[in-house]
N, C-alpha and C positions, 0 to 999 in steps of 0.2 A: 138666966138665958135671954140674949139678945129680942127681941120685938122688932115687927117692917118698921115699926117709930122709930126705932134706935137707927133704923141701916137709912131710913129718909133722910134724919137727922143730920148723920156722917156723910151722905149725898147731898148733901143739901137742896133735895128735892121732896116733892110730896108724896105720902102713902100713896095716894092715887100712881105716880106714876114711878114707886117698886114694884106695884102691883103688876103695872103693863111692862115694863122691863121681865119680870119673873116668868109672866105670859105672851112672852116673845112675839109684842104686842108693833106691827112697826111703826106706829106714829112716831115711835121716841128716839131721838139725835141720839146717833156714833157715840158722841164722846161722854150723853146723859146714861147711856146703856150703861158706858164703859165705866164709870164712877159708881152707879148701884151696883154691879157687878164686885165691882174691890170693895165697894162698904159690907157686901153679903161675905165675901173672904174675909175681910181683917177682921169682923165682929163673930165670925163662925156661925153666920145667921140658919137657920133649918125653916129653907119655906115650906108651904103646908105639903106638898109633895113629898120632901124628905121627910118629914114627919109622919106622913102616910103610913111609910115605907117601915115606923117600930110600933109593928102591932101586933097581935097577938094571933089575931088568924092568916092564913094562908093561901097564897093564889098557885103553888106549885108552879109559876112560873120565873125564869130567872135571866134577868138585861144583857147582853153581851154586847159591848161598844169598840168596836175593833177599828183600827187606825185608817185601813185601806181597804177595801176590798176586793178591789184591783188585782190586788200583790196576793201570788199565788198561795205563798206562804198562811196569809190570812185566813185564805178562803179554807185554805183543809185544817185550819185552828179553829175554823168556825164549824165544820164538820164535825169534828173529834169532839166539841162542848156539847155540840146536838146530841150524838151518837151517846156519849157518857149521861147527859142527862137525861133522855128516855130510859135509859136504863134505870135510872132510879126514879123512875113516873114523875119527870119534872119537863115542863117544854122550856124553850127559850126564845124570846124575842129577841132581834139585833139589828143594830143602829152603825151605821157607817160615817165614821169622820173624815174620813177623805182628808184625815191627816191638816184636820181645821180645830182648833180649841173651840169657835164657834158654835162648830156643827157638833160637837163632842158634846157641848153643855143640852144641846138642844136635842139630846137622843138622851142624854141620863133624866133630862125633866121630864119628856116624853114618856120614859119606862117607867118613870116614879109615879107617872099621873096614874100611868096600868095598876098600880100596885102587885109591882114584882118584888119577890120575896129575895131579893139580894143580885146583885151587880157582878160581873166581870168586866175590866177597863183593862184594855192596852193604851196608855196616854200618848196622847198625841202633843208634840211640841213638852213644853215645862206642865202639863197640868192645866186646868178651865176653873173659872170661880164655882160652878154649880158641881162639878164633880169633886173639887176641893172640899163646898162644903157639906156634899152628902158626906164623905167619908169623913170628916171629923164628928159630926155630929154622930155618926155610929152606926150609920148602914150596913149591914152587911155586904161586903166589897171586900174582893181581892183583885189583886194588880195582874195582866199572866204577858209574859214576855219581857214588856217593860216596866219598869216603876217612879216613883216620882218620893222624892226625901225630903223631911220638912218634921214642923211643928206639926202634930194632932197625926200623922203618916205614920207613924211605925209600930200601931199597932194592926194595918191594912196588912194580909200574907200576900209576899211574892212567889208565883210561880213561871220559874226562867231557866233559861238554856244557859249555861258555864261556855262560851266558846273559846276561852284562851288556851286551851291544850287544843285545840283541834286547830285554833288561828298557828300556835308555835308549830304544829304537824304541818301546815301546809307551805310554811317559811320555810320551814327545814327541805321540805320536797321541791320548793323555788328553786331555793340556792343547790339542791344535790341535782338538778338539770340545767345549772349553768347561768342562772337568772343574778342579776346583781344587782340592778338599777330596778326597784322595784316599786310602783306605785300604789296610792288608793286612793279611788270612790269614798268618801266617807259620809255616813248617814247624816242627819241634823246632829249640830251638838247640843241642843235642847235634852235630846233623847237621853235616854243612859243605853240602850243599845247603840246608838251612832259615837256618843264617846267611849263606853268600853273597846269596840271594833278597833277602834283607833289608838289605845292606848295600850291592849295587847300586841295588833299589830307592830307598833313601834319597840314592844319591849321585846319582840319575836326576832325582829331585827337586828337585833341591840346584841341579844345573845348569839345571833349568826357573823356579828362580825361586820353587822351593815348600819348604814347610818339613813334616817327618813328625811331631804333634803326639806323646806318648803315648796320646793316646785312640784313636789311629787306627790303633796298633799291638796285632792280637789274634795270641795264643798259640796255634797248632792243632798238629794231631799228623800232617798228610797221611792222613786219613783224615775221613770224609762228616760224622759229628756234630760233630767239630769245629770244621767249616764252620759247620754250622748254629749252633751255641752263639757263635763268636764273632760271628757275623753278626746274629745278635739281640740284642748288647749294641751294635755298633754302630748299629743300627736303634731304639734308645732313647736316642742320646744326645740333648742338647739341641737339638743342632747335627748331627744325619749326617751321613755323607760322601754325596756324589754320584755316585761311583764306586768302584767294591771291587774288589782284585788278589789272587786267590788264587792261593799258592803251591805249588799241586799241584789238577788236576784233581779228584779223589774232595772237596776243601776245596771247590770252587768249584761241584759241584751240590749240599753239601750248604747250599752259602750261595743257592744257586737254591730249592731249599726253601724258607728261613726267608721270602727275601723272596715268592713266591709264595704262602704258607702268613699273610701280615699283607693279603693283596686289594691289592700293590705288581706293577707290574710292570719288567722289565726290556728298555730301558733307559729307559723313560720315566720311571720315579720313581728308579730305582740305576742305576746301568752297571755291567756286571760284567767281569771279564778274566780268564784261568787261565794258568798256567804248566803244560808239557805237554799238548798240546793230544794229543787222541784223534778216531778215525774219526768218533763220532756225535755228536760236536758240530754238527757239521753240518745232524743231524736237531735238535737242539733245537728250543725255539720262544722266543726267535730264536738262530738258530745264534751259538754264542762265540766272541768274540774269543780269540786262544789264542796260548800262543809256545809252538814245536813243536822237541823234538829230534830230531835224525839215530839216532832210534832203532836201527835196520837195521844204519848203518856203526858204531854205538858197540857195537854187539853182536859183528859181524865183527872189529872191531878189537882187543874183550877178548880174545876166542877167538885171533884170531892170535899176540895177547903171551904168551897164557898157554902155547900149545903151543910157543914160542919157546922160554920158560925149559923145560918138560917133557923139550923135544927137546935140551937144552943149548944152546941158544942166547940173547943179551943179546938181553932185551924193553926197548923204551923208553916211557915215559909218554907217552898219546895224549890232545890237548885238541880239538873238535871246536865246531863254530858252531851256535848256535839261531836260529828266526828267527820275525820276527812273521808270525800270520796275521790278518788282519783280518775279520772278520764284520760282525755287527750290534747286538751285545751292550754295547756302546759308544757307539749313536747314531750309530751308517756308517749310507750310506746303501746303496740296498740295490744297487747299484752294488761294494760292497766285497765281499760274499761269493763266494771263486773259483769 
């Protein structure tokens, strides 16, 4: 098993300064961070924190490191963990990445320093060294939402939402109101939620008979500006689309914005759809069309895996169903909104 000697070594820096790297210490240069950081991944190093984290007694408490918390989505996944784990007399601490692998590392080290009896990570971006290397060295940790594939990964359980039947449902509900030219918001491709979105969507297309141009493919980050920014290069092309999919709520009011924000409304001049649909969509004007996860059961279900493995027991990977909601936001009639 690797030694701080071995990860200094491969850094070509001194124990002393793994040490303050590890303790997120800021005397030490960007790019020195950044080299101990990959020497701690490539060698699968377990600083004393992860190491904390396999031991035999119990703190009944458990990490939850969520991407955003912003994004409403999050916030009721962080509820549903809470919720599930008092029920089984476990509390939970949780740490906001704001969608940073920085800030990500620096909430798994944080919760290890607690000695909390096992992790839930939705990774932000490809994965962080420090969350990389608690979970091959054998933390108890499952992924919930999204996940990260690799070397020492797959024996970590995924608990996630299936949204390609619910993406194909709401293609099919595009094109049966007249929609052709049809665009998307798409999340990071880092994510495996921002490329799955994208590659059902396309294949949702594909079987309706429609084709996904390049211009009708915009770059966002799951977060509101980048709604808006990609949504007003679509709103300049020659040709707009007639209808816009964004790939995560917080993308799909800020593309509610742009088009509001040019005297456009929705859906009479765009149609809009979101992925993740939230409680006050409903309040919008006009309430959105939305494909909604089992947020509740995907919450109870990480929680179950992860106390599974804490308590010694084999967790399996849980995959779960999304499903369309229909509103108005598409050109329903108002017949559609439940």
């Amino acid at each position: 098993m690797p030694a701080i000697k071995d990860v200094a070594r491969r850094a070509g820096v001194s124990v002393a300064t793994v040490s303050r790297v590890l303790n997120d210490h800021p005397s030490v240069r960007v790019d020195t961070r950044e080299r101990v950081l990959a020497a701690v991944a490539d060698l699968g190093y377990r600083p004393n924190a992860v190491a904390r984290s396999l031991r035999t007694d119990q703190t009944r408490a458990l990490g939850l490191v969520i991407s955003d918390v912003l994004n409403p989505f999050f916030t009721e996944l962080a509820r549903s963990v809470e919720d599930a784990a008092r029920e089984l007399d476990y509390s939970v601490v949780i740490g906001n990445a704001d969608e940073r692998p920085d800030l990500q590392d620096h909430h798994v080290r944080t919760l290890m320093d607690r000695r909390i009896d096992g992790l839930l990570v939705s990774p932000t971006d490809g994965g962080s060294p420090m969350m990389l290397a608690a979970a091959r060295a054998g933390t108890p940790m499952v992924f919930v939402d999204r996940w990260i594939e690799g070397e020492g990964l797959d024996r970590v359980p995924v608990v996630r939402t299936d949204g390609q039947g619910a993406i194909r449902a709401l293609v099919a509900h595009l094109c049966a109101l007249g929609h052709r030219r049809v665009a998307i918001i798409a999340g990071p491709a880092a994510t495996t939620t921002g490329r799955e979105r994208v590659a059902a969507f396309r294949s949702a297309l594909r079987e309706s008979g429609l084709a996904l141009s390049a211009d009708l493919i915009g770059q966002g980050d799951f977060q509101a500006d980048s709604g808006r920014r990609v949504t007003a290069r679509f709103l300049d092309l020659p040709h707009p689309p007639d209808a816009i999919f964004a790939a995560d709520n917080l993308m799909a009011l800020g593309a509610m914005d742009e088009i509001r924000a040019r005297g456009l409304r929705v859906p009479d001049d765009v149609a809009l759809a979101a992925f993740d649909d939230i409680p006050w969509f409903v309040h919008t004007d006009p309430p959105i069309t939305a494909i909604a996860q089992p947020t509740g059961a995907l919450g109870r279900a990480a929680v179950t895996a992860l106390i599974d493995l804490v308590e010694g027991r084999p967790a399996e990977s849980v995959t779960l169903s999304a499903r369309l909601v229909t509103r108005r936001s598409c050109g329903e009639s108002e017949g559609s909104t439940p």
